[in-house]
BAVEX-425107 format. One record per atom (N, C-alpha, C): x, y, z; residue in one letter. Coordinates in pm, whole numbers, plus 32768, in hexadecimal, padded with zeros to 4 digits. Each point is the difference from the previous one (the first is absolute). Example, Ala and Ser with C-alpha at 12.3 -4.5 7.8 and 13.67 -1.06 7.14 Angstrom:
<semis>
85277DC7830Ca
7FA780778000a
805A80788000a
7FDD80697FB8s
805280778006s
7FB3806D8049s
</semis>
This chain:
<semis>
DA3B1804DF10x
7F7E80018042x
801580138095x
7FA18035801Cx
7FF9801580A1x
7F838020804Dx
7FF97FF38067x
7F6A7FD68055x
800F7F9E801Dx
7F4F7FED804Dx
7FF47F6E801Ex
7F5A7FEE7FC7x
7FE77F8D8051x
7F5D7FE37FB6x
7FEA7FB580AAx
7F6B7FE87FDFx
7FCE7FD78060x
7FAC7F6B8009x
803E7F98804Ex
7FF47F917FD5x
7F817FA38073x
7FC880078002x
7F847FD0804Cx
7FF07F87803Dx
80027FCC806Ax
801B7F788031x
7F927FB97FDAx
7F7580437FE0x
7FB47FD77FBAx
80287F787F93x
805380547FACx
7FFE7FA97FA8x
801B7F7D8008x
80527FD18069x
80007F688049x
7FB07FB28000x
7F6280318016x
7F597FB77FEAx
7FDA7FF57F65x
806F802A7FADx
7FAB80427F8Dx
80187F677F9Ex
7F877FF87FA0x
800B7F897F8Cx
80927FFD7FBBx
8053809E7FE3x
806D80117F97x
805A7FAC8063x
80388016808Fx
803C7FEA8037x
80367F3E801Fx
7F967FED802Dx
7FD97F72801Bx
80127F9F7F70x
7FC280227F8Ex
80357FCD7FA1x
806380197FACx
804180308012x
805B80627FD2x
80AD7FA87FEAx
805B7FDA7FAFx
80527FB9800Dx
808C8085807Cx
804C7FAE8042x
8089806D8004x
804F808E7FB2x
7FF57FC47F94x
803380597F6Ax
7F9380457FF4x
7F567FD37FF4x
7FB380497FD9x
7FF380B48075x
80037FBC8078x
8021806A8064x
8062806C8001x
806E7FD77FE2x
806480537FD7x
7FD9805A7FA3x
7FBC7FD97F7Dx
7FF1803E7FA2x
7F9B8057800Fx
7F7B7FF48059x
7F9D80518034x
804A806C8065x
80317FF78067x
804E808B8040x
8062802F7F84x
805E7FC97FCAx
803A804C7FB9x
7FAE805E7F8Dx
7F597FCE7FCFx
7FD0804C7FAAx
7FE08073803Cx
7FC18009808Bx
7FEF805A8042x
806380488024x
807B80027FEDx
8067802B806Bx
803980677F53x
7FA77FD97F71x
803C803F7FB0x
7F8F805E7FD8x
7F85800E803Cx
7F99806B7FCCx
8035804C802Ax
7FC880967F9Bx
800E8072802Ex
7FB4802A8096x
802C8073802Ex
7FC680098098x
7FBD80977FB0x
803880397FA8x
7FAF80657FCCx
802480067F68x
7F9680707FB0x
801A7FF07F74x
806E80207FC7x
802C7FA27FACx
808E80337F96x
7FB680107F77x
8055806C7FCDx
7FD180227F7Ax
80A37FD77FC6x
80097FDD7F7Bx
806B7FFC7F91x
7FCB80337F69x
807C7FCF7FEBx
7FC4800B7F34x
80687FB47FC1x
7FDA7FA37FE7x
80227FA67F78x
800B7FE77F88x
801780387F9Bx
801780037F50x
7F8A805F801Cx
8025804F8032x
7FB680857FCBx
7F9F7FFB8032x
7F6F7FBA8053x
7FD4801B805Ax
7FD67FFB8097x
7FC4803E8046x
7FE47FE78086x
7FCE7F9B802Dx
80117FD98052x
7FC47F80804Fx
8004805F80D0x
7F927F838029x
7FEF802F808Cx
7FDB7F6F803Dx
805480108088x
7F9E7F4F803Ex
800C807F8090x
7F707F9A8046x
7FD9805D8051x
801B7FA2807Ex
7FEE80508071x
80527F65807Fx
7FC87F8C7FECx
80327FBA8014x
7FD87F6E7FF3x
80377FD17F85x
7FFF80327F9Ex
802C7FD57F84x
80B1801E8002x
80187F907F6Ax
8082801B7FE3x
801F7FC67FA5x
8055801A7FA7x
80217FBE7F94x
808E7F8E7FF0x
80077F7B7FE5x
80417FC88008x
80277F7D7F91x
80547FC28004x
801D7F877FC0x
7FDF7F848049x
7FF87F937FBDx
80287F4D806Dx
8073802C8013x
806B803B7FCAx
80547FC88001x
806380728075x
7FD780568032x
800E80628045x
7FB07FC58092x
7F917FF47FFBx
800C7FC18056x
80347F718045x
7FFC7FD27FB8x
80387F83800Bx
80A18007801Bx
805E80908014x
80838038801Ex
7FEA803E809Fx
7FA580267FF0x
7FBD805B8092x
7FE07F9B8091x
7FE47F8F7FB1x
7FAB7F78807Dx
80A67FD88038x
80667FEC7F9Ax
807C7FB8802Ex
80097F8F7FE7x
80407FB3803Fx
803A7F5A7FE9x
7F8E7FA38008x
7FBD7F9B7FA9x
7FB77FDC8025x
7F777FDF7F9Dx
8003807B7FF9x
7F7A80217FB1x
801680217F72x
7FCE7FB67FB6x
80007FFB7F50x
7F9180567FBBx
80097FD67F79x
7FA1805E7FA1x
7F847FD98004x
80107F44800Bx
7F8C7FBF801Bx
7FAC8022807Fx
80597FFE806Ax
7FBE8034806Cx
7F90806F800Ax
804A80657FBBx
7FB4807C7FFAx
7F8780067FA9x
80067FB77F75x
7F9A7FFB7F88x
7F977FB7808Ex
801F7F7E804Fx
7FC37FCC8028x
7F80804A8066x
808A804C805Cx
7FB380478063x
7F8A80517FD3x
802A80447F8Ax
7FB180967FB3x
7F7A7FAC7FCFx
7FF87F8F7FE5x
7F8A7FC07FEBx
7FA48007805Dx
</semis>
């Protein structure tokens, strides 16, 4: 992967932020830091699939490799709630 994204100081005022645990934070930039910035197309057992920016397809358990030391499966089921 490569690029960047654009991270808003905004979000400092924001409800996600403020309540938000350590781990849960981590796991919010890292979701962002794994959307597409434009569309990917594939094909899988034979057919197409498309996620369009913003989207992406993933595991807990992939992300939960991506956040680093720290952050668990629970974490993430937690955060995604």
């Amino acid at each position: 992967m490569d690029g960047w994204i654009t991270l808003h100081r905004k979000l400092l005022d924001k409800p996600i932020w403020h309540e938000s645990t350590p781990e849960q934070k981590v796991i919010l930039i890292t979701l962002m830091l794994m959307a597409n910035h434009k569309e990917k197309q594939w094909e899988w057992q034979g057919r197409p699939y498309k996620a369009k920016p913003g989207q992406f397809v993933t595991s807990i358990n992939s992300i939960v490799e991506r956040c680093g030391k720290g952050v668990s499966a629970q974490n993430v089921r937690t955060a995604l709630k």
